[in-house]
KEZAMI-658646 format. One record per residue: residue in one letter; x, y, z of N, C-alpha, C, O in turn. Coordinates in steps of 0.001 Angstrom, whole numbers, padded with zeros to 6 digits, always signed. Layout:
<sites>
aXYZXYZXYZXYZ...
</sites>
This chain:
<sites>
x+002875+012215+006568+003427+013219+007439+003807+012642+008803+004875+012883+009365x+002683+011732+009364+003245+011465+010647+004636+010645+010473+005670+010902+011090x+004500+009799+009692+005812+008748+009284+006987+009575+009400+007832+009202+010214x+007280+011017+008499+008343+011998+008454+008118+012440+009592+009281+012346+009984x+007508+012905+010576+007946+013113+011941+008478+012370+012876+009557+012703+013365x+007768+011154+013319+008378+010680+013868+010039+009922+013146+010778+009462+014016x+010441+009839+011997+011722+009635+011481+012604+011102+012397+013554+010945+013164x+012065+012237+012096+012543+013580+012406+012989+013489+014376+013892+014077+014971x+012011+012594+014878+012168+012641+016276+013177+011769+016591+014003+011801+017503x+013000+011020+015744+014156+009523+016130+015347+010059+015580+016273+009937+016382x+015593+010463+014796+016425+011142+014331+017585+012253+015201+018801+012415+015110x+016461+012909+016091+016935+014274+017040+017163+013260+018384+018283+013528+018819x+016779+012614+018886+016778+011999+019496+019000+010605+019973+020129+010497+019496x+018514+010266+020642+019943+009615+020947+019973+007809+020201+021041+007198+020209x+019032+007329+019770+018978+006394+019092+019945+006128+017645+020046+007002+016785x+020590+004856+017544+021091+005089+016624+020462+004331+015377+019890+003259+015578x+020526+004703+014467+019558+005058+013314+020450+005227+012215+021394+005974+012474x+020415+004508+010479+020660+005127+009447+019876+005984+009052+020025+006372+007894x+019109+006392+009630+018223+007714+009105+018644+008867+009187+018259+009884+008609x+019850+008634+010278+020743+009573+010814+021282+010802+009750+021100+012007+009573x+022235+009439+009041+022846+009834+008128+022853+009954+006757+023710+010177+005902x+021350+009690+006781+020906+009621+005529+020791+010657+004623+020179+011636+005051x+021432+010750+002875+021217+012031+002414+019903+012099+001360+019718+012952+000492x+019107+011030+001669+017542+011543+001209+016507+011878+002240+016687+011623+003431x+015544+012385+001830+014305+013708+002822+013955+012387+003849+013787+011225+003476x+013919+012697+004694+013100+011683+005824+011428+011588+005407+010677+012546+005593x+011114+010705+005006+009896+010544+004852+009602+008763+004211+010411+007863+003988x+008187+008810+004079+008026+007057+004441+008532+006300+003819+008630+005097+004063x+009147+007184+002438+010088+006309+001398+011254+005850+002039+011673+004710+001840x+011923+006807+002944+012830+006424+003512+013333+005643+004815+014316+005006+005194x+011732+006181+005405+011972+004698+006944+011393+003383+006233+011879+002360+006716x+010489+003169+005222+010505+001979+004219+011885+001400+004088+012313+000433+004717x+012415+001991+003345+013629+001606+002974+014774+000702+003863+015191-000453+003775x+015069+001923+004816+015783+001495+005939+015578+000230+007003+016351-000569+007532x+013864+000500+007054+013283-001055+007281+013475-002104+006884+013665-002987+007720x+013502-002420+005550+013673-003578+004705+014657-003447+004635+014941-004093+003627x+016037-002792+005215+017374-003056+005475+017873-003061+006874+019056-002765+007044x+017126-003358+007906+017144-004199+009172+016991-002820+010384+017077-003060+011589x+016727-001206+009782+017176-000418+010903+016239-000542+011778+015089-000427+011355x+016483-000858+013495+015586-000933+014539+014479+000029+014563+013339-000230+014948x+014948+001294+014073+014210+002509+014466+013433+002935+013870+012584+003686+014350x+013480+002520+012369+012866+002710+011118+011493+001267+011376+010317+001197+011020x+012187+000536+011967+011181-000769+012305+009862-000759+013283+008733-001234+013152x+010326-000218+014030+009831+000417+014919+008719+001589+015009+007733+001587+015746x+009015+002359+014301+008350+003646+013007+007007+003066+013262+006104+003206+014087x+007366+002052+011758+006333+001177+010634+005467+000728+011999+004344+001171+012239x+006261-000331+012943+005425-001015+013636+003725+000022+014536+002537-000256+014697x+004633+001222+014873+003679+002168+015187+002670+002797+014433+001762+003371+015034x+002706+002764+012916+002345+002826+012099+000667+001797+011819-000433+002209+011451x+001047+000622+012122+000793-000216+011691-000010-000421+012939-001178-000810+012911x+000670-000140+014063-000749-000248+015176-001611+000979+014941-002747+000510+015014x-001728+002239+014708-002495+003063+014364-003518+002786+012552-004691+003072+012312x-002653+002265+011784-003645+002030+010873-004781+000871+011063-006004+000913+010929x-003814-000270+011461-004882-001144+012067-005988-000547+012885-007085-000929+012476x-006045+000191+013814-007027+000826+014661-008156+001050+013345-009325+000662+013339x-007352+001879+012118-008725+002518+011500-009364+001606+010592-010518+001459+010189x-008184+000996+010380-008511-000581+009476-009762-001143+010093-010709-001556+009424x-009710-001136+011489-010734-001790+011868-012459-001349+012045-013553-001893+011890x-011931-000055+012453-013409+000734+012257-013722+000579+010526-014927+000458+010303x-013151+000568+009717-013719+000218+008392-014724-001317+008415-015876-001599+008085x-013804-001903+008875-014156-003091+008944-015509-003573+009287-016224-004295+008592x-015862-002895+010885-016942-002914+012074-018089-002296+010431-018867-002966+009752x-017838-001347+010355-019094-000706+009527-019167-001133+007830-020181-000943+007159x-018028-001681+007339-018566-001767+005733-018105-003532+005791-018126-004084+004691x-017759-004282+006826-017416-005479+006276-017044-005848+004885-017815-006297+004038x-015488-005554+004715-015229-006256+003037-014725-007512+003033-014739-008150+004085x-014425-007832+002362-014006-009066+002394-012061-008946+002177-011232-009793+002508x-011838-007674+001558-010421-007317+001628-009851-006134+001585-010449-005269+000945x-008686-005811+002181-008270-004439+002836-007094-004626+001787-006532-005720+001827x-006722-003858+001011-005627-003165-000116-004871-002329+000529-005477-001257+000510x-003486-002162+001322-003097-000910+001671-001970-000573+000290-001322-001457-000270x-001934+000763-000047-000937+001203-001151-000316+002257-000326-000781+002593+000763x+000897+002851-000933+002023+003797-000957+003012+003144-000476+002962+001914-000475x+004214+003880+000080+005583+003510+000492+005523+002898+001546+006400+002042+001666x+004917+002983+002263+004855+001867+003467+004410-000065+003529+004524-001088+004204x+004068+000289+002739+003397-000969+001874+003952-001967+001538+003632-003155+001575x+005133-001242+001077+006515-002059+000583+007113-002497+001577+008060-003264+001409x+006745-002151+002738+008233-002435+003814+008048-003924+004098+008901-004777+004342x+006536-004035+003992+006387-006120+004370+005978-005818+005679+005690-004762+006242x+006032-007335+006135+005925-007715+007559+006333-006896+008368+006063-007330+009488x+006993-005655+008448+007527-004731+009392+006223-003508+009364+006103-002448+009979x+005449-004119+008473+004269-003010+008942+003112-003663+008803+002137-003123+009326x+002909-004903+008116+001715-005824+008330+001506-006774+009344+000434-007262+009700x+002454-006952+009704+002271-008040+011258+002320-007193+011793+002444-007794+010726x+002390-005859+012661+001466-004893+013720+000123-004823+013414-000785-005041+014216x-000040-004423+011899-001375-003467+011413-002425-004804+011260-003617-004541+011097x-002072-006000+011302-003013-007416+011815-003194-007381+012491-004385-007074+012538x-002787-007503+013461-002190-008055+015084-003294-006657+015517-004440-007073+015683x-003175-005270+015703-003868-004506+015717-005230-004423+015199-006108-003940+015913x-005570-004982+013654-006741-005170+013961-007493-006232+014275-008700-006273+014033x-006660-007433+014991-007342-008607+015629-007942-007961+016937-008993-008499+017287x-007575-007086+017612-007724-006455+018736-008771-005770+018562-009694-005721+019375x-008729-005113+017375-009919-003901+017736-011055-004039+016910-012043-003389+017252x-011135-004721+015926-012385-005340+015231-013408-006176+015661-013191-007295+016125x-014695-005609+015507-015089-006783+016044-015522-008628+015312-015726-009687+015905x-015515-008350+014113-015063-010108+013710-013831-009881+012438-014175-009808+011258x-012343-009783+012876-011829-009483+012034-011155-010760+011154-010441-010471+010194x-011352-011916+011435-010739-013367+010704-011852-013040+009276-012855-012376+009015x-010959-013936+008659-011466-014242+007514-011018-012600+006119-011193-012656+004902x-010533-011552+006808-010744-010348+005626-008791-010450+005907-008078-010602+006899x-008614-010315+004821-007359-010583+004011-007083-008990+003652-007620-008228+002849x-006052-008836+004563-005101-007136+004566-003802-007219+003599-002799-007850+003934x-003895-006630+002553-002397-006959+001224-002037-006083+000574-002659-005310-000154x-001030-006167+000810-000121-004832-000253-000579-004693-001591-000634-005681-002324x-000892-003633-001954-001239-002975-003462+000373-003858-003992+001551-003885-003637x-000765-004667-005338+000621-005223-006189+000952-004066-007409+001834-004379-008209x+000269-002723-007582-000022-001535-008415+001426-000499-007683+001882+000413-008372x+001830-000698-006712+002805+000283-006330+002837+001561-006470+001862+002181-006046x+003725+002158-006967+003307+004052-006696+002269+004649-008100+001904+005815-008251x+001956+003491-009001+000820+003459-010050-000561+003655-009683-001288+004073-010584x-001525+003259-007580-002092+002912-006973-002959+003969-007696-003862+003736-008500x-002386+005550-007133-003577+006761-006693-004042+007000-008529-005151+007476-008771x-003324+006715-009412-003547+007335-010958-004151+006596-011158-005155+007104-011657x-004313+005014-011078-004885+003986-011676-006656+004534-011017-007312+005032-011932x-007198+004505-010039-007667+004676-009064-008381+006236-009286-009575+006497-009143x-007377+007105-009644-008333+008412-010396-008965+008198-011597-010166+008448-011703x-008090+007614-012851-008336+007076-014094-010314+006539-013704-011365+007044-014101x-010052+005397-012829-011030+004696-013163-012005+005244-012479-013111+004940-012925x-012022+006247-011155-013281+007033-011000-013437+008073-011507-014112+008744-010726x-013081+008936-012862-013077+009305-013585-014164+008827-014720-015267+009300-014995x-013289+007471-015403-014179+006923-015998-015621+006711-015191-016584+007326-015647x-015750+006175-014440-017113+005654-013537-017865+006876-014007-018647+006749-014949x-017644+008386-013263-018190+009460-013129-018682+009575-015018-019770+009683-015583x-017557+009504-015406-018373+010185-016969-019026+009256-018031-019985+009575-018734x-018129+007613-018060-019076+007006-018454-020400+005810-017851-021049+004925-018409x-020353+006312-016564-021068+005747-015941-020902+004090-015599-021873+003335-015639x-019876+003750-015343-019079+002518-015466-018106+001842-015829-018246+002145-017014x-017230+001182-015841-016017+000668-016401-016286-000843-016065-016552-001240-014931x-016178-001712-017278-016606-002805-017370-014988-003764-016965-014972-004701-016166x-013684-003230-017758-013049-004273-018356-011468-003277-018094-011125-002254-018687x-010803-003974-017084-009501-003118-016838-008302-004332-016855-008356-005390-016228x-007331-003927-017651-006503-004932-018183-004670-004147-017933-004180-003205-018555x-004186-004793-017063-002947-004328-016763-002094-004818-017720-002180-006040-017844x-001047-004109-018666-000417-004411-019656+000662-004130-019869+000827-002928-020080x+001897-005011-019928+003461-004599-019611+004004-005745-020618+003317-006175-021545x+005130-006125-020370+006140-007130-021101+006150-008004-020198+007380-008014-020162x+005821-008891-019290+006406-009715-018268+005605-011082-018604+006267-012078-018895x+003878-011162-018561+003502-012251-018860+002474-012471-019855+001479-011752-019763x+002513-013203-020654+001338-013109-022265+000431-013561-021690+000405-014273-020686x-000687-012996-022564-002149-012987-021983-002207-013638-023415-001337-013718-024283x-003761-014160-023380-004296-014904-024572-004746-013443-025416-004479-013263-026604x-005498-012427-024528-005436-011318-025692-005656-010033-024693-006326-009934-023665x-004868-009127-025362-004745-007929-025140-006075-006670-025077-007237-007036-025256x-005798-005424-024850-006624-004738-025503-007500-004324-026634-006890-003763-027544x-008463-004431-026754-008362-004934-028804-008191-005722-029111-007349-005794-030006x-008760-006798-028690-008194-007916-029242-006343-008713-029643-006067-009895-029849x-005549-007666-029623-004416-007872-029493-003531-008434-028323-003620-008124-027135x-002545-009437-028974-002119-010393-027772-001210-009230-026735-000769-008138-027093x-001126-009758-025600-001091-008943-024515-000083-009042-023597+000831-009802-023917x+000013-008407-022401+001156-009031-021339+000823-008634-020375+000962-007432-020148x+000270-009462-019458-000556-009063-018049+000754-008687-017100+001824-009296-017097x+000445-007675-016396+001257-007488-014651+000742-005604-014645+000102-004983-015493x+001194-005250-013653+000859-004080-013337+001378-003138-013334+001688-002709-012223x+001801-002199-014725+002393-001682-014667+001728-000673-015586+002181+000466-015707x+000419-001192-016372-000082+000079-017295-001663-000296-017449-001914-001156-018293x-002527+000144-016872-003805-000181-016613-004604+000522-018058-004847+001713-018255x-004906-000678-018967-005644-000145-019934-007361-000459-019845-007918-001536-019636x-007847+000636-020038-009457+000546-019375-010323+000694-020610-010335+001637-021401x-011109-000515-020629-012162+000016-022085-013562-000393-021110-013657-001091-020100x-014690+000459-021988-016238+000629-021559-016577-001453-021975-017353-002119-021289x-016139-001775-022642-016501-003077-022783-017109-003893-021854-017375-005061-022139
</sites>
């Protein structure tokens, strides 16, 4: 939501912007987009973006120390136009933030289902041992079932195994 507002302000505003004229909904799919096609304003967005997530990035950080930060959805995609702020931001506000590795979900808009699926499973069978992403792109020695396979991320098959 905030992402579609501020697009909406920049937008009303005297800046010039393909967001302007854009005939899809203003929202993060679309200052994404426009980002990774050079628009200042859309860049700009993300970068603000990216100093506010970093902020919370970092309070995660201060209290659960992980060793790695996953961000997913449409913003995610834009690259360096929203990860070099949302670093840079939490070098600032963390207090030991080197060493934890901040990276785009390689799962894409698959993130939130994959992610229900498996706390789902957790909740009812009390664990999930063995999660195997399965597409056409690269052969695995074996598949689900024993059957030969094709690793990348595009279909998360989950057995109790």
């Amino acid at each position: 939501m905030a992402i579609a507002r501020a697009a909406k302000q920049a937008v009303a505003g005297s800046e010039p912007t393909v967001l302007r004229g854009s005939r899809r909904p203003l929202d993060a799919a679309a200052v994404t987009a426009a980002a990774r096609d050079g628009d200042k304003v859309a860049k700009r967005i993300l970068s603000e973006v990216g100093e506010h997530l970093g902020k919370g990035i970092s309070y995660l950080l201060n209290i659960l120390d992980p060793e790695m930060i996953v961000v997913a959805g449409d913003p995610a995609s834009a690259g360096e136009a929203l990860f070099e702020p949302l670093r840079a931001s939490v070098d600032r506000h963390a207090l030991q933030p080197r060493g934890v590795r901040i990276v785009p979900s390689i799962l894409g808009a698959r993130a939130e289902i994959i992610g229900a699926v498996l706390l789902a499973m957790d909740h009812v069978r009390g664990g999930v041992r063995t999660v195997s992403f399965v597409s056409a792109t690269q052969p695995t020695a074996e598949g689900p079932e024993g059957h030969p396979g094709r690793l990348d991320s595009r279909l998360a098959v989950i057995s109790d195994r």
